[in-house]
Residue frames relative to the residue before (quaternion, step in Angstrom):
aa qw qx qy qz dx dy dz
X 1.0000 0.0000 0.0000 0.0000 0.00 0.00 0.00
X 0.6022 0.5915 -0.2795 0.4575 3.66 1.30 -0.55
X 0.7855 0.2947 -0.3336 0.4299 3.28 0.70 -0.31
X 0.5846 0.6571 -0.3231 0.3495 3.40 1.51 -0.24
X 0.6130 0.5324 -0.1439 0.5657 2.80 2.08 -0.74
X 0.4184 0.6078 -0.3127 0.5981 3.50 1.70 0.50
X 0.9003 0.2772 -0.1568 0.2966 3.02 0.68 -1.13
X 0.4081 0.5834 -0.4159 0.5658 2.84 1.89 0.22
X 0.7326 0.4506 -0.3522 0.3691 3.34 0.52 -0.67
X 0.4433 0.6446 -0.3575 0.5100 3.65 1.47 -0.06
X 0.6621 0.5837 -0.2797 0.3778 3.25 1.04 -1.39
X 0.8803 0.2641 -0.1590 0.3606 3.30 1.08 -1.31
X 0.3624 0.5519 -0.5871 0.4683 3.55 1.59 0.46
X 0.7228 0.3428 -0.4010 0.4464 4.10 0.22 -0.62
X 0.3945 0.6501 -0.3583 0.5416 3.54 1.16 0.25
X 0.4512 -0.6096 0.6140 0.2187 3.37 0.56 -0.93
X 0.8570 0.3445 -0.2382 0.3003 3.95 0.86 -0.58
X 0.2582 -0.8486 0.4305 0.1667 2.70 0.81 2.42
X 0.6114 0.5323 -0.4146 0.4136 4.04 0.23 -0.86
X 0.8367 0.2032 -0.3095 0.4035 3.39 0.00 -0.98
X 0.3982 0.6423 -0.4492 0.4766 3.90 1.36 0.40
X 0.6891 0.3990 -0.2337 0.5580 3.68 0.65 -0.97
X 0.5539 0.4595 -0.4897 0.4923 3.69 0.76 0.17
X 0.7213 0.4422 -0.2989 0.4415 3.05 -0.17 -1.94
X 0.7515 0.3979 -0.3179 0.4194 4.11 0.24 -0.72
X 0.4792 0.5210 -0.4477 0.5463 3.80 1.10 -0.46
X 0.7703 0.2491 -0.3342 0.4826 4.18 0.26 -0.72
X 0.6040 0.4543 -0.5707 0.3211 3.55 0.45 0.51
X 0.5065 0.7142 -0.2619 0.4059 3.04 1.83 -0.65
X 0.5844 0.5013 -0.2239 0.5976 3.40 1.18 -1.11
X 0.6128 0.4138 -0.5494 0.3890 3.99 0.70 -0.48
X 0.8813 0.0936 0.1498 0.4384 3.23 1.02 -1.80
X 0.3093 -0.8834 0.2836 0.2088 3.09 0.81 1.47
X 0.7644 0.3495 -0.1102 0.5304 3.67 1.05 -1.21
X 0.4828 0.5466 -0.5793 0.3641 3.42 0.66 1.42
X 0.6940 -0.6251 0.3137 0.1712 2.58 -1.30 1.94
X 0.6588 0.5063 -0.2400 0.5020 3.49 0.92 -1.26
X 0.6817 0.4221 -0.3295 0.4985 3.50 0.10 -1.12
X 0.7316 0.3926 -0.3772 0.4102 3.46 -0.06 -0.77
X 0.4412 0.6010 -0.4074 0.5274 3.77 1.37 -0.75
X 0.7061 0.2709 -0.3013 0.5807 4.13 -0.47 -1.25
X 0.7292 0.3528 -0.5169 0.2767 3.89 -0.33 -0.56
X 0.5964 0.6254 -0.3022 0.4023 3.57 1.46 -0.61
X 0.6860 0.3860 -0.2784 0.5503 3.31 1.33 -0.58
X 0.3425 0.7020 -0.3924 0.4858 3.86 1.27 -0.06
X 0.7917 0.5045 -0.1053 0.3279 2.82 0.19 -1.61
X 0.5447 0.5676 -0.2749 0.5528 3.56 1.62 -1.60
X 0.8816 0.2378 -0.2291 0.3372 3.20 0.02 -1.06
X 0.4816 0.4726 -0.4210 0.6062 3.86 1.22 0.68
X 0.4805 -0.7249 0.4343 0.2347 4.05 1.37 0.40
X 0.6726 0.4549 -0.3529 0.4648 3.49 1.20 0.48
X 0.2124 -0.8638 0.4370 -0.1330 2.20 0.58 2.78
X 0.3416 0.6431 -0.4730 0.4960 3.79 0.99 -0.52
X 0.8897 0.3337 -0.0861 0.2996 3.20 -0.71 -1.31
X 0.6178 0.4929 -0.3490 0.5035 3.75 1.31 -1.07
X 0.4068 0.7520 -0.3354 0.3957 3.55 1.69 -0.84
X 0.8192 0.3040 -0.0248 0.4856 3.21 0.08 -1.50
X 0.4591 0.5367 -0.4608 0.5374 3.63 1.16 -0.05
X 0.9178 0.3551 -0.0629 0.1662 3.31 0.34 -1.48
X 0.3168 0.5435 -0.4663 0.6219 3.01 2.44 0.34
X 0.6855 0.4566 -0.4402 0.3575 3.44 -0.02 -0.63
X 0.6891 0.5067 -0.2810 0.4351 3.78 0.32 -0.66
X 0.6313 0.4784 -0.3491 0.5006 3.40 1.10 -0.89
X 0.7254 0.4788 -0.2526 0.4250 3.73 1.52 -1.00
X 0.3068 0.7184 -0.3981 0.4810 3.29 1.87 0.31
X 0.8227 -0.1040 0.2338 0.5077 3.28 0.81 -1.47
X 0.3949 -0.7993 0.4498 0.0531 3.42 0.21 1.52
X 0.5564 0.7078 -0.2238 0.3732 3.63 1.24 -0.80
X 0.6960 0.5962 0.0437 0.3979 2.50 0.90 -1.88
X 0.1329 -0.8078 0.5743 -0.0001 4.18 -0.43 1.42
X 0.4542 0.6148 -0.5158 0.3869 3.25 0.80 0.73
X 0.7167 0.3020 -0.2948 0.5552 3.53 0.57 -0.90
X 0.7329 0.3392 -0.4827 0.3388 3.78 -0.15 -0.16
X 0.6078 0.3936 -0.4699 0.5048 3.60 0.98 -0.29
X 0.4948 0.5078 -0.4873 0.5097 4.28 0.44 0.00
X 0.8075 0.2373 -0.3127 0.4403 3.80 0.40 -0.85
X 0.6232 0.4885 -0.4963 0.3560 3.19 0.62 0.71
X 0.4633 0.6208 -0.3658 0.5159 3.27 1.05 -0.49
X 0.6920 0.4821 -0.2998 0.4459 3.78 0.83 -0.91
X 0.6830 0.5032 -0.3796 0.3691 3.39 1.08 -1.50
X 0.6613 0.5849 -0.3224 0.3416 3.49 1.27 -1.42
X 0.5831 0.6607 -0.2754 0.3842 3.46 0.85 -0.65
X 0.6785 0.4538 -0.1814 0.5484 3.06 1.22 -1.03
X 0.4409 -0.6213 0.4688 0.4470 3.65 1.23 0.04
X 0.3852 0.6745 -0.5217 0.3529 4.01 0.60 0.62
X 0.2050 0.8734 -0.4418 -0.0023 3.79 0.88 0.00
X 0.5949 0.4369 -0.3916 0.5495 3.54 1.48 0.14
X 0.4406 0.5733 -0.5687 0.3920 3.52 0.75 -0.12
X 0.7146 0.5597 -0.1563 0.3894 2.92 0.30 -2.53
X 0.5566 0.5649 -0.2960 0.5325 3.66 0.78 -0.08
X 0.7380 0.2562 -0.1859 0.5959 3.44 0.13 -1.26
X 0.6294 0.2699 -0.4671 0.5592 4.07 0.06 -0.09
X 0.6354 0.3895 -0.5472 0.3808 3.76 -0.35 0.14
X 0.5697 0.6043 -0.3195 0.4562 3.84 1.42 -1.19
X 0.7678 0.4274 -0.2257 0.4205 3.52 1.05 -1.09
X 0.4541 0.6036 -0.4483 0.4780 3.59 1.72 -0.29
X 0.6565 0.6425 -0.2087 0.3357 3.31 0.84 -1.72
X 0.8162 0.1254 -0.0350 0.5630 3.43 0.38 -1.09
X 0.4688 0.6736 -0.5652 0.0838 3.66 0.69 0.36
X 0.7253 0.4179 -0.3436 0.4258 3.74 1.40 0.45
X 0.5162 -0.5945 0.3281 0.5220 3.57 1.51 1.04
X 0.6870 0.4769 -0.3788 0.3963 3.55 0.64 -0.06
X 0.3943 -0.7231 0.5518 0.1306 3.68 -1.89 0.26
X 0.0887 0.9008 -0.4125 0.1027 3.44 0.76 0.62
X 0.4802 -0.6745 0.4573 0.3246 2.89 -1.39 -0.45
X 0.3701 0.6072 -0.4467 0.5430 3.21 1.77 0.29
X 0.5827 0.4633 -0.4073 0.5290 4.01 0.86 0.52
X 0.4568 0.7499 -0.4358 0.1977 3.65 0.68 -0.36
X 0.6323 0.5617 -0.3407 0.4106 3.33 1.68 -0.46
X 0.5153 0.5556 -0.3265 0.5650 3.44 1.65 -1.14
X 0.6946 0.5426 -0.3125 0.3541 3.54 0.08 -0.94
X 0.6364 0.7060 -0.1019 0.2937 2.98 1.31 -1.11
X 0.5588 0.4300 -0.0582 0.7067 2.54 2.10 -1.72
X 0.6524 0.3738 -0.4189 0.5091 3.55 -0.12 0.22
X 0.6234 0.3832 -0.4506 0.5112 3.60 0.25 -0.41
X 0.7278 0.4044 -0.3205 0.4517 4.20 0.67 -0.27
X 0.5061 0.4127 -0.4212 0.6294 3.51 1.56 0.07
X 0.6677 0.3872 -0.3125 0.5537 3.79 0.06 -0.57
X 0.5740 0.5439 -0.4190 0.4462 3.70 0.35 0.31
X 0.6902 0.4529 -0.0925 0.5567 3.13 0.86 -2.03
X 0.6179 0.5620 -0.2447 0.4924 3.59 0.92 -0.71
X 0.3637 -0.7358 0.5338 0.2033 3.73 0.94 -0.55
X 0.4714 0.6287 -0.4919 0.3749 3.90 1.41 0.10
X 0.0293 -0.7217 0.6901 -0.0448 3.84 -0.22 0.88
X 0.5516 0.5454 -0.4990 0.3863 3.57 0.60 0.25
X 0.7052 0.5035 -0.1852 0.4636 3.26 0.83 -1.48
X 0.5668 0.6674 -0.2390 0.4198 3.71 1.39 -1.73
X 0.7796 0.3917 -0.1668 0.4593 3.64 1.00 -0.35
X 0.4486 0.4031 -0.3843 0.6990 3.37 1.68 -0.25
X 0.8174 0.3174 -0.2762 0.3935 3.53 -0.37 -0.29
X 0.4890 0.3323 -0.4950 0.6368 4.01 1.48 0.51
X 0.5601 0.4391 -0.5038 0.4895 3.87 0.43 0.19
X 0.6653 0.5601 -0.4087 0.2770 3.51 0.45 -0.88
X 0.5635 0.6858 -0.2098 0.4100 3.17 1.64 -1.27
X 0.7639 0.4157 -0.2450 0.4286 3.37 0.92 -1.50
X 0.5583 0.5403 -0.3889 0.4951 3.77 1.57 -0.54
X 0.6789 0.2861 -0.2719 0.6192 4.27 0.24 -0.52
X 0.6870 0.3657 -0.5057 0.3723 3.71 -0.39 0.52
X 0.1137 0.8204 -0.5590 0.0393 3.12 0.64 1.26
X 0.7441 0.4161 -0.3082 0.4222 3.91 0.04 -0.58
X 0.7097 -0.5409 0.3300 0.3080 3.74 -0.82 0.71
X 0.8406 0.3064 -0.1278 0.4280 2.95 0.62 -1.03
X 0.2712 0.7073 -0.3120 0.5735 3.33 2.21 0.47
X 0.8286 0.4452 0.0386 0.3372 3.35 0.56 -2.07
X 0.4396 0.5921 -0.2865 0.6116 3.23 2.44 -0.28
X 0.7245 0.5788 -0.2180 0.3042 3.22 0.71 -1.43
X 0.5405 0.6475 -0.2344 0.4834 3.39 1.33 -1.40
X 0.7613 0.4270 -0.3195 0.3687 3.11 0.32 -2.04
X 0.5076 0.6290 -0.4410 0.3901 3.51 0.87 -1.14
X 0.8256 0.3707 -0.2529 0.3421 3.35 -0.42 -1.75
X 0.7166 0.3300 -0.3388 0.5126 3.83 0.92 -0.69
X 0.2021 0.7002 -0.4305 0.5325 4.10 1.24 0.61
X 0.6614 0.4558 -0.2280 0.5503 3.30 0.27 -1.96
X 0.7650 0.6108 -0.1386 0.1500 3.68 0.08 -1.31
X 0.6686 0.2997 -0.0318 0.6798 2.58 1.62 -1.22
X 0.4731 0.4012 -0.5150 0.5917 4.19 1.14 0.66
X 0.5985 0.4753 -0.5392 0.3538 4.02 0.57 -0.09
X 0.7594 0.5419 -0.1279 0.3365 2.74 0.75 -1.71
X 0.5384 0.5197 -0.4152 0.5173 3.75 1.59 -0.04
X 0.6247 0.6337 -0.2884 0.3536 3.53 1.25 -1.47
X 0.7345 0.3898 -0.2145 0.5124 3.39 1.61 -1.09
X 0.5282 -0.5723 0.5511 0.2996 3.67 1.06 0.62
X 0.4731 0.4321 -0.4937 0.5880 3.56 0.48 1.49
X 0.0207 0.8254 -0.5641 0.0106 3.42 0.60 1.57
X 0.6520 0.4952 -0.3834 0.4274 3.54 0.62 -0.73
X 0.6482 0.4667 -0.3683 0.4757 3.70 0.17 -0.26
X 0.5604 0.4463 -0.4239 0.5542 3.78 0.60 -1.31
X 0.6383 0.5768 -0.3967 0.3202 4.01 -0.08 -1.02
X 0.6275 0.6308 -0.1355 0.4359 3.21 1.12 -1.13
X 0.6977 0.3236 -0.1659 0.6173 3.34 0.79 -1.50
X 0.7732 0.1923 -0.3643 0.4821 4.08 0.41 -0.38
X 0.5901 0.5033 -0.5322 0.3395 3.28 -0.02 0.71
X 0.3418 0.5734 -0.3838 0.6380 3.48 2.11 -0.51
X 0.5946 0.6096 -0.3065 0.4253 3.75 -0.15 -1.56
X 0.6547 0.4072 -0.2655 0.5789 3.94 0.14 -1.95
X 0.7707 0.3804 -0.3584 0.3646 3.73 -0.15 -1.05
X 0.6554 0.5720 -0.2168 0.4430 3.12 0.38 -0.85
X 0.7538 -0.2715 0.1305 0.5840 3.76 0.96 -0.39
X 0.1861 -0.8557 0.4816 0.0347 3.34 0.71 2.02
X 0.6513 0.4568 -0.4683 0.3845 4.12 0.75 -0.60
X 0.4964 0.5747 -0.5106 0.4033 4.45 0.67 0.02
């Protein structure tokens, strides 16, 4: 019944019905308190009903469910940043990033998120160590497609938003990164 009651509650955060999501995922919670997932969607439930306190603490726990796992630290960052915490949200993406001594490309999402906090953030110092980071862990082609794509995406906002120097930045990462798109 807990996981059905997960997935309903999945249903209605992509619905849009963050309230009746944070129910339906609070009684799976009540089936099975220390599932990672559930406690993940109630954490994101929560974000998007702005009861960041609380989606907090939902969402350390879930990430401490499963350390492995880049769903909850990239969710609690999104919360810290919201909350105007942008060095938190930073240092828990750093700790997603390196919590296995390693650089990879299984980080590209964390990384991913930090290059959109360091955007919003106006660090262009850091925003370029961390489009290098991208071009150093995309080692396999079909790795190095992906990237370009997603930082592509990045740099067609950032033109749309009349932020020509920065879009330049992200597609010219993008060109490197997979020069035949």
């Amino acid at each position: 019944i807990g996981t059905l009651r997960n997935m309903l509650g999945e249903c209605l955060l992509q619905k849009e019905q963050h309230s009746k999501a944070a129910k339906q995922l609070e009684k799976a919670l009540e089936i099975d308190s220390d599932n990672a997932r559930y406690l993940l969607n109630r954490g994101i439930a929560l974000h998007r009903l702005n009861r960041l306190s609380e989606a907090e603490k939902v969402l350390r726990r879930a990430w401490s469910q499963n350390e492995d796992d880049y769903a909850p630290p990239r969710a609690l960052a999104q919360v810290l940043f919201s909350d105007s915490r942008t060095e938190e949200a930073l240092s828990v993406l750093d700790d997603a990033i390196y919590a296995d001594d390693q650089v990879d490309f299984q980080d590209f999402f964390c990384i991913y998120d930090k290059l959109q906090f360091l955007l919003l953030q106006g660090e262009l110092d850091k925003l370029e160590e961390h489009l290098d980071i991208v071009d150093r862990i995309a080692e396999r082609e079909q790795d190095r497609q992906f990237a370009g794509f997603m930082l592509a995406r990045l740099a067609e906002d950032l033109h749309q938003a009349k932020v020509f120097k920065l879009a330049d930045k992200f597609a010219s990462a993008a060109r490197t990164l997979n020069p035949d798109n």
